[in-house]
VEXLUM-602501 format. One record per residue (C-alpha): residue number from 1; x, y, z. Coordinates in pm, whole numbers. Example, Ala and Ser with C-alpha at 12.3 -4.5 7.8 and 13.67 -1.06 7.14 Angstrom:
BEGIN
SITE  resi      c1      c2      c3
SITE     1    1230    -450     780
SITE     2    1367    -106     714
//
This chain:
BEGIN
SITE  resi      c1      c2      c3
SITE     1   21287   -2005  -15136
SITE     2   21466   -2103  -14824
SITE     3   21721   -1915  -14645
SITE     4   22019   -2222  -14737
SITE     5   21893   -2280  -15116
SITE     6   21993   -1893  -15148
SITE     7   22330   -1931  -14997
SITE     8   22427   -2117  -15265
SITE     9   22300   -1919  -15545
SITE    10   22544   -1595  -15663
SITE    11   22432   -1363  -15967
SITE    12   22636   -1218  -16196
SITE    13   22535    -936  -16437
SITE    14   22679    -996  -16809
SITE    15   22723    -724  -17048
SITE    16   22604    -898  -17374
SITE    17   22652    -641  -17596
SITE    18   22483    -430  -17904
SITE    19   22165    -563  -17953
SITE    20   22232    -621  -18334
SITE    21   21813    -674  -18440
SITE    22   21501    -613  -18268
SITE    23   21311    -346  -18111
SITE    24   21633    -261  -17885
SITE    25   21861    -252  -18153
SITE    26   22171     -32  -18116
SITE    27   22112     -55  -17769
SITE    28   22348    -231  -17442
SITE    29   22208    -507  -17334
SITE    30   22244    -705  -17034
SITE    31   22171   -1023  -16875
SITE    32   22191   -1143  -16498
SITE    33   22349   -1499  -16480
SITE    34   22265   -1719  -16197
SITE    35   22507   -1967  -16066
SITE    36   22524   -2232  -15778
SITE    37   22810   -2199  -15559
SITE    38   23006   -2506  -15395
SITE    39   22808   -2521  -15032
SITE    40   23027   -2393  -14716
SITE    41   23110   -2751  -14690
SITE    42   23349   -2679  -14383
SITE    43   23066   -2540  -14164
SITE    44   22854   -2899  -14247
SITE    45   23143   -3146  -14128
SITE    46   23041   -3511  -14063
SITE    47   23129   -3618  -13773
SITE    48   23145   -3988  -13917
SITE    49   23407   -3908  -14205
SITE    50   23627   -3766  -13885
SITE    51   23615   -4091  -13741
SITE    52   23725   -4303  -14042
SITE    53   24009   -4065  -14065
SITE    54   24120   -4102  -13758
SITE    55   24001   -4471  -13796
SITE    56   24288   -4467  -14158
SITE    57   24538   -4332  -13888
SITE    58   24505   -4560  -13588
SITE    59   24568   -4865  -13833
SITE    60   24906   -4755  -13971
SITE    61   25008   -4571  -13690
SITE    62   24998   -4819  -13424
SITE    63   25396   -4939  -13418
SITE    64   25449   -4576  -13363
SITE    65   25202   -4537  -13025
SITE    66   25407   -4894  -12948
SITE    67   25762   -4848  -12996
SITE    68   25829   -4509  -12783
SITE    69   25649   -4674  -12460
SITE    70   25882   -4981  -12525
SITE    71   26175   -4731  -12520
SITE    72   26051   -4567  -12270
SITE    73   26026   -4910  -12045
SITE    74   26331   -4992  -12157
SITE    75   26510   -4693  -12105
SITE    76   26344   -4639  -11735
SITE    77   26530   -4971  -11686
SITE    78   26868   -4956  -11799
SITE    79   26852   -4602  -11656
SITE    80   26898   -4738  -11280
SITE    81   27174   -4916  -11339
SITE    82   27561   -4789  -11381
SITE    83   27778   -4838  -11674
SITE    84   27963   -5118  -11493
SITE    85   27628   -5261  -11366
SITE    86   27456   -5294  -11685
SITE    87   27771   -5494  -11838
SITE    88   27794   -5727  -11541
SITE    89   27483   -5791  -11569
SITE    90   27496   -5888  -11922
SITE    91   27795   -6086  -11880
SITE    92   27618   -6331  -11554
SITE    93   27266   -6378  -11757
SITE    94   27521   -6489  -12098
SITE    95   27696   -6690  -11862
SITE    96   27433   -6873  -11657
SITE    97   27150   -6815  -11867
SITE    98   27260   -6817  -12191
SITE    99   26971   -7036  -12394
SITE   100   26708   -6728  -12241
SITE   101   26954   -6534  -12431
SITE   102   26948   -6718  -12768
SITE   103   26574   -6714  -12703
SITE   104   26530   -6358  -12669
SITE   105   26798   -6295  -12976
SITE   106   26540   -6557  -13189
SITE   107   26230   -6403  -13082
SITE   108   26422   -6029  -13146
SITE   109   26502   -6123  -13510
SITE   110   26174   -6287  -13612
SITE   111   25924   -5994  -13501
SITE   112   26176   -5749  -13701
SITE   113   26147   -6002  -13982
SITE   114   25776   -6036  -13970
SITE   115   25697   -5622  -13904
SITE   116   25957   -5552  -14256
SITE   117   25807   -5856  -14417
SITE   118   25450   -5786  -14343
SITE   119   25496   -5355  -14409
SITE   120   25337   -5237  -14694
SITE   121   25609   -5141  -14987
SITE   122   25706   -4807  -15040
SITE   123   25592   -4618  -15381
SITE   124   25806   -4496  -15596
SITE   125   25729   -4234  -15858
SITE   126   26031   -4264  -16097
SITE   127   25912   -3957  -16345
SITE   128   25600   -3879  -16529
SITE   129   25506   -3706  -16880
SITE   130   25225   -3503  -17059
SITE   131   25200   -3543  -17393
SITE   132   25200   -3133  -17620
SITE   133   25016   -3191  -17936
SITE   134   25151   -2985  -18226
SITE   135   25094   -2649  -18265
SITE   136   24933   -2718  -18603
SITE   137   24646   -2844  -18338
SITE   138   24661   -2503  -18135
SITE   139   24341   -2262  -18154
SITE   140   24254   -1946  -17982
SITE   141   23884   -1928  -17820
SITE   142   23781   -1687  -18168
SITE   143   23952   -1961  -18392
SITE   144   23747   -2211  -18184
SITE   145   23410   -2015  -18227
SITE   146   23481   -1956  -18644
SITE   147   23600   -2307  -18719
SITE   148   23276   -2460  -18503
SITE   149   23083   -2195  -18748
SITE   150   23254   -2367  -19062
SITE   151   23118   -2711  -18913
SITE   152   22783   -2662  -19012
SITE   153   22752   -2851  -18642
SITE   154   22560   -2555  -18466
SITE   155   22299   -2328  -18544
SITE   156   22364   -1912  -18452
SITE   157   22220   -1966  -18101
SITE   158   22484   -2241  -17981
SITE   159   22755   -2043  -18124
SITE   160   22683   -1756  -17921
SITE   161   22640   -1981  -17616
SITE   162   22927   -2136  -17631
SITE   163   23158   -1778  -17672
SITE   164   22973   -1646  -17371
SITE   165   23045   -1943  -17200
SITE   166   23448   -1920  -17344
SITE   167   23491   -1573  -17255
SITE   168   23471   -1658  -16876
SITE   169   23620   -2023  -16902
SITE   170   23952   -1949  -16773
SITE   171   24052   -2083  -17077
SITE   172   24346   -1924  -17306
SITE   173   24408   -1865  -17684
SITE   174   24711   -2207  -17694
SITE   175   24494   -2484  -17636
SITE   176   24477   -2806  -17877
SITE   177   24173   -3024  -17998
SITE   178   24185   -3258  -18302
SITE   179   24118   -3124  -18671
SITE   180   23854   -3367  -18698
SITE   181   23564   -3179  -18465
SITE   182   23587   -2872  -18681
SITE   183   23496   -3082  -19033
SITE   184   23145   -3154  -19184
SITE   185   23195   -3513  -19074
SITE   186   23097   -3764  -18779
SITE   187   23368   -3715  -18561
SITE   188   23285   -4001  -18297
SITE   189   23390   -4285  -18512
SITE   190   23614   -4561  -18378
SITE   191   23822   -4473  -18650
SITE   192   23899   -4123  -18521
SITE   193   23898   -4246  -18156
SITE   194   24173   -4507  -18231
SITE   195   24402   -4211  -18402
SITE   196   24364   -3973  -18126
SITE   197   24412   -4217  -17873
SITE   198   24735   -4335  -18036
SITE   199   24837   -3988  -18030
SITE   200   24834   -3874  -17752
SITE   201   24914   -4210  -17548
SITE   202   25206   -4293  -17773
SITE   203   25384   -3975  -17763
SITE   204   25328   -3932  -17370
SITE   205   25461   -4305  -17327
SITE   206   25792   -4237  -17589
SITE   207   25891   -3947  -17355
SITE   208   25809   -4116  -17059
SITE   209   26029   -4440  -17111
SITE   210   26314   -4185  -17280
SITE   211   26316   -3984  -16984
SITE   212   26341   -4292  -16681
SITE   213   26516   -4534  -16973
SITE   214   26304   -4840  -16892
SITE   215   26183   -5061  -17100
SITE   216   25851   -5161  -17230
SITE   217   25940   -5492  -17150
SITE   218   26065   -5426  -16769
SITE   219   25696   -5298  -16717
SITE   220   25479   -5548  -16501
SITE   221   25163   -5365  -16483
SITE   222   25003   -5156  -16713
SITE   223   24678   -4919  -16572
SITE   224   24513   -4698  -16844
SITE   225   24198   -4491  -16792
SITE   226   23993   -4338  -17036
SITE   227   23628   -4257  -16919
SITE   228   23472   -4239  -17298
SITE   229   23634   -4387  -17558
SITE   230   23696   -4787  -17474
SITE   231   23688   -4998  -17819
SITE   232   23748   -5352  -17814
SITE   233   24073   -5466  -17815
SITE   234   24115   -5207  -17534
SITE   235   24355   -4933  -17512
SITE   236   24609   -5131  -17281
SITE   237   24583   -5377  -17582
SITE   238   24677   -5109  -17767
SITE   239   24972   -5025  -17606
SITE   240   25093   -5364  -17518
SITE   241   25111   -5458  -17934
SITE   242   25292   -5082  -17996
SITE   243   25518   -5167  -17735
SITE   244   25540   -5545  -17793
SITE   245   25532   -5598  -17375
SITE   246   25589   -5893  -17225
SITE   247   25345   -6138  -17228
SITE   248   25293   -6173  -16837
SITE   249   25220   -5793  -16812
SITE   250   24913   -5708  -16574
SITE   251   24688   -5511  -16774
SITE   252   24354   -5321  -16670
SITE   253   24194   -5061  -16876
SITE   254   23940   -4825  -16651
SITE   255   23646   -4689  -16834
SITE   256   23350   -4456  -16736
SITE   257   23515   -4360  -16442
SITE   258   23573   -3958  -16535
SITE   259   23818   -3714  -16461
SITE   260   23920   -3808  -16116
SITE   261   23999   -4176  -16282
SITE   262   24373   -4094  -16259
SITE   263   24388   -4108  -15889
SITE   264   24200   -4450  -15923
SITE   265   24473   -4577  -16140
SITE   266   24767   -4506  -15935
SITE   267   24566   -4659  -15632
SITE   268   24500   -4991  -15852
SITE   269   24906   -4954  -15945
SITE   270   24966   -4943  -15604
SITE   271   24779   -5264  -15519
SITE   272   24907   -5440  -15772
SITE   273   25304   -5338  -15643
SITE   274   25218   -5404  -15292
SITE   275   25119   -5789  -15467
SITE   276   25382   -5811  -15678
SITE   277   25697   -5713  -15512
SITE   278   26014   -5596  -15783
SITE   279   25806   -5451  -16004
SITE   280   25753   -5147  -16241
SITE   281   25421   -4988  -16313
SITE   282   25307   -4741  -16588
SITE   283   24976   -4504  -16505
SITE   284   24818   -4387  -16815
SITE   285   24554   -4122  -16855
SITE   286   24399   -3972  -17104
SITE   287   24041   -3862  -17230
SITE   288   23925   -3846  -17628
SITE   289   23793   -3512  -17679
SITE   290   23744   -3552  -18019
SITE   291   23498   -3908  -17859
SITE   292   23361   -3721  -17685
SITE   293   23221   -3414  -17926
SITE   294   22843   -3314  -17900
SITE   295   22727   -3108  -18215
SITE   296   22410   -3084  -18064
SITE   297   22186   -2770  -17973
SITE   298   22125   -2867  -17568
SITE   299   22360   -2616  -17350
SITE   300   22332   -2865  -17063
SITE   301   22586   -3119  -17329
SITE   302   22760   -2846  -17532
SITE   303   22910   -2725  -17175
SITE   304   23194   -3007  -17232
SITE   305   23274   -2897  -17533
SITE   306   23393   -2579  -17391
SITE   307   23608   -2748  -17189
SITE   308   23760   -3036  -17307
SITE   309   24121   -3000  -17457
SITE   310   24357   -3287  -17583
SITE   311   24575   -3437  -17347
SITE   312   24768   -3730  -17211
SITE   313   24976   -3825  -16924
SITE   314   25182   -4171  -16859
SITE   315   25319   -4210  -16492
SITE   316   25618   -4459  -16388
SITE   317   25578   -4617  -16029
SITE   318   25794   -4840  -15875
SITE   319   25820   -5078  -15580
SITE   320   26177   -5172  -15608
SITE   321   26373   -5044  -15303
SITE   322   26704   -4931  -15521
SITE   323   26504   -4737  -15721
SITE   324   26473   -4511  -15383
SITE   325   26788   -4259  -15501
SITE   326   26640   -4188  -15853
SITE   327   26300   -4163  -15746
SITE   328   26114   -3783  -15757
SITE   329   25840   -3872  -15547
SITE   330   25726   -4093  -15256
SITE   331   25353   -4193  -15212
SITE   332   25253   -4070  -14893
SITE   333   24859   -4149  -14851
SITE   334   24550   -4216  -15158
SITE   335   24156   -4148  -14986
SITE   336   23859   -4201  -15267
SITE   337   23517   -4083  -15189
SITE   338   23234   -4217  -15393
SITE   339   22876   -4132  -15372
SITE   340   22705   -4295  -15642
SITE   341   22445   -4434  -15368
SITE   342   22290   -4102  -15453
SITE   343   22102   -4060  -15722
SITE   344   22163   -3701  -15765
SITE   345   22540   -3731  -15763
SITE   346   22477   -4048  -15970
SITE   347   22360   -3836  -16218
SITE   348   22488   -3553  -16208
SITE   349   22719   -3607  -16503
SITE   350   22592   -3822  -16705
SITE   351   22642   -3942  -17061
SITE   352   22318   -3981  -17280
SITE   353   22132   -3901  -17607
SITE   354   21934   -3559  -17625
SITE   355   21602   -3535  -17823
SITE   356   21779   -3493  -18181
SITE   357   21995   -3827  -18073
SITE   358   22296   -3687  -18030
SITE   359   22502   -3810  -17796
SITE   360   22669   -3670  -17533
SITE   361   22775   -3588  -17184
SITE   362   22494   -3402  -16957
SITE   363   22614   -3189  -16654
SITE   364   22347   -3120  -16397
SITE   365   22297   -2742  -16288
SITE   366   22335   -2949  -15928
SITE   367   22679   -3022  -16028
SITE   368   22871   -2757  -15790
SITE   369   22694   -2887  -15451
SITE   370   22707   -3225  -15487
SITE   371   23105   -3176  -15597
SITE   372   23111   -2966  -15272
SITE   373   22980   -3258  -15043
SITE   374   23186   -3479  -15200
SITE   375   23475   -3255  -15158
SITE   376   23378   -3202  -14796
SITE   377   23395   -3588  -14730
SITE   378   23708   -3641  -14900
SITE   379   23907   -3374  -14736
SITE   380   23761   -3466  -14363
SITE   381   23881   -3826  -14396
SITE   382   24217   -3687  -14534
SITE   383   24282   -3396  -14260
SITE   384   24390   -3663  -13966
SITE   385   24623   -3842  -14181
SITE   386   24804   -3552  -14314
SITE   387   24742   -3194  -14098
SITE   388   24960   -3120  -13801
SITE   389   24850   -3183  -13456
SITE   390   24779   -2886  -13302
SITE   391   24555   -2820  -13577
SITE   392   24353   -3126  -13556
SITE   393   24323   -3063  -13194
SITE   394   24128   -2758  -13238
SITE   395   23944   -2845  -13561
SITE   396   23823   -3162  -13346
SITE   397   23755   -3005  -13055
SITE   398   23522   -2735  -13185
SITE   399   23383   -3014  -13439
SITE   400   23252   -3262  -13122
SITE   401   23125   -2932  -12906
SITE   402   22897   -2838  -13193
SITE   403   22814   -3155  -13203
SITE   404   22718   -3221  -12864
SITE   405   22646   -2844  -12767
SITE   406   22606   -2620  -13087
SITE   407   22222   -2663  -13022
SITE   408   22016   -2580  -13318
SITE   409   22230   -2590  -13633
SITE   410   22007   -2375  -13849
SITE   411   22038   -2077  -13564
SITE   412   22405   -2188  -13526
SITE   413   22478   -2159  -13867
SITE   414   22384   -1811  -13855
SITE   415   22604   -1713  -13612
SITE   416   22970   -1635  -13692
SITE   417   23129   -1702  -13325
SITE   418   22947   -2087  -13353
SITE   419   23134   -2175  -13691
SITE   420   23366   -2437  -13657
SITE   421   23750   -2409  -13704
SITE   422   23851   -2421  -14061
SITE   423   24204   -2651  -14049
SITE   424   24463   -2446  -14223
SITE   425   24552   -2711  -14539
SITE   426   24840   -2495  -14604
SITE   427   25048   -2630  -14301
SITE   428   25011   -2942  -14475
SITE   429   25083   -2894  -14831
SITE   430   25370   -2695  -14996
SITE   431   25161   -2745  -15311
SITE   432   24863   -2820  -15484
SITE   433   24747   -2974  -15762
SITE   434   24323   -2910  -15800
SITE   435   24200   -3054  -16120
SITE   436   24122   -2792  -16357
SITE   437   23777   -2809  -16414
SITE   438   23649   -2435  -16486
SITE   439   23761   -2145  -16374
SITE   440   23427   -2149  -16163
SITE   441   23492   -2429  -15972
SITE   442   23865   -2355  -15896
SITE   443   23728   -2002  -15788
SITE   444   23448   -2171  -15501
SITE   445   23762   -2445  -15401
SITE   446   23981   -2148  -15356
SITE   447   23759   -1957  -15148
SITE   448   23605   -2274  -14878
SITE   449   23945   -2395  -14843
SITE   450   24080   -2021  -14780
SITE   451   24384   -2129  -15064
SITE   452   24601   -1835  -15171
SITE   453   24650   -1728  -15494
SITE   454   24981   -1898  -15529
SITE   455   24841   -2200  -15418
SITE   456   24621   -2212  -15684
SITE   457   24863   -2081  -15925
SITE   458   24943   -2421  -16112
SITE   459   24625   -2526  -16144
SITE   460   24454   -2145  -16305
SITE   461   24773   -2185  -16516
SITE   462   24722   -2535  -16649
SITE   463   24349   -2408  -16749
SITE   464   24469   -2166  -16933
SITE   465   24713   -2308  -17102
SITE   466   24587   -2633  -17181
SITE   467   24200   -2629  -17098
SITE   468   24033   -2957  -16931
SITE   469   24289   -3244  -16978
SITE   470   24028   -3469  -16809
SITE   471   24244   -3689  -16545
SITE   472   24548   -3613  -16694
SITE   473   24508   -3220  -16557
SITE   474   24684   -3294  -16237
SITE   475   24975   -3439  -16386
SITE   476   25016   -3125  -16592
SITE   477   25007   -2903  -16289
SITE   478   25240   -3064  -16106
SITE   479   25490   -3026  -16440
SITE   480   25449   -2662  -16404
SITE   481   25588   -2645  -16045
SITE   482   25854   -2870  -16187
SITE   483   25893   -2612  -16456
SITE   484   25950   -2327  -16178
SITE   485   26161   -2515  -15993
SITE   486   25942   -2501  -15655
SITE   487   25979   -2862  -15552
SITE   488   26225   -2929  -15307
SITE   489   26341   -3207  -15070
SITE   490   26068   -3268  -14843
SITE   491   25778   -3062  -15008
SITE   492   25459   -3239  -14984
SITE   493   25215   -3256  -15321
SITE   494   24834   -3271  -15298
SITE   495   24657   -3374  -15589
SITE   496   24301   -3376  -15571
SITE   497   24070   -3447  -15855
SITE   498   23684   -3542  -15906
SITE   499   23443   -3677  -16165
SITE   500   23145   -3831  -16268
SITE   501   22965   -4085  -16020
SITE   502   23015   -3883  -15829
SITE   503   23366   -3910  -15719
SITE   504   23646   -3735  -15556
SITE   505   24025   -3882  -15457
SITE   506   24278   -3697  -15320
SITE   507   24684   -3842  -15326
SITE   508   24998   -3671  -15153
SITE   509   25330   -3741  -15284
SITE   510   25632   -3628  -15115
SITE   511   25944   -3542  -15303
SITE   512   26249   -3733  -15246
SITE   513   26495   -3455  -15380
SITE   514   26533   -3096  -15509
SITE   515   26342   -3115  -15868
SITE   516   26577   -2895  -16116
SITE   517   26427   -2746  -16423
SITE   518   26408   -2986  -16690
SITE   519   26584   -2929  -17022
SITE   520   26369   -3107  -17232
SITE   521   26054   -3316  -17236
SITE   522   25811   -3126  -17029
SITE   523   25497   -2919  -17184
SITE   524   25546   -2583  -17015
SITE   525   25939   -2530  -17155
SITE   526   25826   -2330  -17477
SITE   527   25650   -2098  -17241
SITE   528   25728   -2095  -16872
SITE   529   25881   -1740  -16865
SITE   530   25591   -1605  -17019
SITE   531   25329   -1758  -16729
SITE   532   25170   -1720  -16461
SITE   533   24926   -1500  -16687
SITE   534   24664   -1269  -16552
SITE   535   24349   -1411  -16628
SITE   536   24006   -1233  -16714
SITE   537   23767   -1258  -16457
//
């Protein structure tokens, strides 16, 4: 095996117990469990997704390379001349000159007119909410093991799987999954997929429009995302009859798209605000876990299952400059890396029937490298938009000297003076949001992007608590900073998420005010003293 296929492999030895039958039995017994890690991504930098960063930059930052060297002109000018000089001055061209005057006054106003007219909108995120399920939904991991026992779904050897696979989720004893996956009955029906979808969306959308007090009606576009469950009429169809919306409403339901679709549905929202000026916006996002059950015997599709947790989030945007002194957050930049060209990533997660028929969602054992490339794009076309300059400076510099003089990059990569600069994401962020996939992946993302512990707090939290919301997961993180009361004037939110295709999108928020802790209507107030929790590693 090569030297850089077993950098990415770690072991793990698992104590699996009393051997309950066999030759060995009464014994220990123990098992060494090979993973694939997330790739050192930072020491692989493209030198192309630099340049498109930097490329993002140039294009919005131009008036602000143009407007200090016309001060600068201007003030070189008016500099030379004495108070008294500079009126006179004024007075002789008004009075001899005056239609160069006018002219200059006419040409003044219309290039101000054209540069506000032809600016893209600011984004306004009004408020947001996550939809808690009742606690008559709520199991703990052995409640979750016994009731998939009662199921008749899985045979002896699935059930143990899954536990072993529970035990080191990350996952606590308060999460919530629909009564229906633990009967004897077919559980992906359209029947069952309509309920929980009604659920969940409806009772995320009723806090959401209590909270902001807009109305249905005042909504002009309407975004949901669900990557598994999509019946016909749609889910937006679904919520435009509950809601009876207006009948001009700009609809779009996103399906297939996984668990980084939520980022993908505030950048559509945006778009359609930038095209519709005066407008409101609702982001939904939600998955179907109940959908989306496989009572099948492959571990490759029962991995989900795991995982998966009901959940729901509905997001208010707005485009309407008054709504600028109630607003919590300001969008602040949205990059989406796809790289479904591949066929590995295409398939990496991938939804399909196994040899029984069952359907169900396959996740490759390639899953953690390709998420790692993908994550190593995304973040190197985010870090000129959004890290400090002296950092960039010496992340770039290092970045084109390997480039041009690191030589052979398989020696280079062995030595530790040749790796590059790691940017410090912290100076950029006051928080962040990483969608909680597994307890796994949040370790690797921790470690390459050299996060602390606090950092990563809200997201190991929102795992535990509520298991993998799908795309809604980042919406619930960001609740429990709200919860805590860390978000102040100024802070700056990352929210970075990824999913099947394969995909990952990043979006930073910054908050427009101090963000007190809410009395009501947010999932973490029943328990926010009693987290952060230690979790078992």
């Amino acid at each position: 095996m090569a030297r850089s296929e077993q950098d990415l492999l770690s072991t793990e030895i698992v104590n699996r117990g009393v051997e309950s039958s066999g030759p060995n039995a009464g014994s220990l017994t123990f098992s060494v469990r090979v993973r694939r890690r997330l790739p050192d991504f930072l020491q692989s930098v493209n030198l192309k997704y630099v340049k498109l960063g930097y490329h993002y930059l140039i294009n919005h930052g131009i008036y602000l390379a143009t407007i200090p060297v016309v001060v600068l002109v201007f003030s070189a000018e008016v500099g030379s001349l004495s108070r008294e000089e500079l009126w006179r001055k004024l007075w002789e061209d008004a009075r001899y000159d005056l239609a160069t005057v006018l002219s200059f006054f006419a040409v003044f106003v219309f290039t101000f007119s054209v540069y506000f007219m032809s600016r893209p909108r600011s984004i306004y995120l009004i408020d947001f909410a996550c939809y808690r399920p009742n606690d008559d939904l709520k199991v703990t991991k052995e409640q979750f093991i016994e009731l998939a026992r009662a199921s008749g779904k899985f045979d002896e050897e699935s059930l143990e799987f899954q536990k072993r696979i529970l035990k080191s989720s990350g996952i606590g004893d308060e999460t919530y999954v629909p009564k229906v996956i633990m009967s004897k009955e077919n559980c992906a029906t359209m029947k069952e997929g309509r309920l929980e979808a009604s659920t969940v969306m409806f009772g995320a959308l009723d806090e959401l429009f209590e909270k902001t007090r807009v109305r249905p009606k005042d909504v002009g576009v309407l975004v949901v995302n669900c990557s598994i469950f999509n019946p016909t009429p749609s889910l937006s169809a679904m919520i435009i009859n509950h809601y009876k919306m207006r009948g001009n409403v700009l609809s779009y339901n996103l399906g297939g798209m996984g668990c980084s679709a939520g980022v993908i549905g505030v950048d559509l929202a945006r778009d359609m605000l930038q095209a519709n000026p005066n407008n409101y916006a609702v982001v939904v996002s939600t998955e179907m876990a109940g959908y989306n059950w496989y009572p099948g015997k492959d571990r490759s599709m029962l991995l989900p299952n795991c995982f998966f947790r009901m959940g729901c989030s509905a997001v208010l945007l707005s485009n309407r400059r008054r709504d600028f002194g109630r607003a919590k957050y300001r969008l602040e930049h949205l990059v989406r890396t796809h790289k479904g060209a591949d066929d590995r990533s295409f398939r990496s997660v991938y939804q399909e029937e196994d040899a029984e028929g069952y359907k169900g969602i396959k996740v490759s054992k390639d899953l953690m490298e390709i998420g790692g490339d993908a994550l190593k794009t995304n973040i190197t076309t985010l870090g000129p938009l959004v890290l400090p300059f002296s950092e960039q400076l010496i992340f770039f510099g290092t970045l084109v000297w390997r480039h041009f003089f690191g030589g052979d990059n398989s020696k280079a990569s062995l030595s530790p003076s040749s790796k590059p600069y790691i940017p410090d994401y912290k100076l950029a962020f006051e928080h962040f949001c990483v969608h909680a996939a597994s307890k796994v992946v949040l370790d690797e993302l921790q470690k390459n992007l050299e996060l602390s512990d606090n950092n990563m707090e809200a997201s190991r939290m929102t795992l535990h608590r509520f298991g993998n919301t799908s795309s809604s997961s980042i919406w619930y993180e960001l609740a429990y900073l709200e919860a805590k009361e860390r978000v102040k004037r100024g802070d700056r939110i990352w929210q970075i998420a990824f999913g099947s295709g394969f995909k990952c999108n990043s979006v930073v928020w910054r908050s427009m005010r101090r963000v007190r802790k809410p009395s009501r209507n947010n999932p973490w107030l029943d328990c926010t003293d009693r987290y952060p929790v230690a979790v078992a590693p």
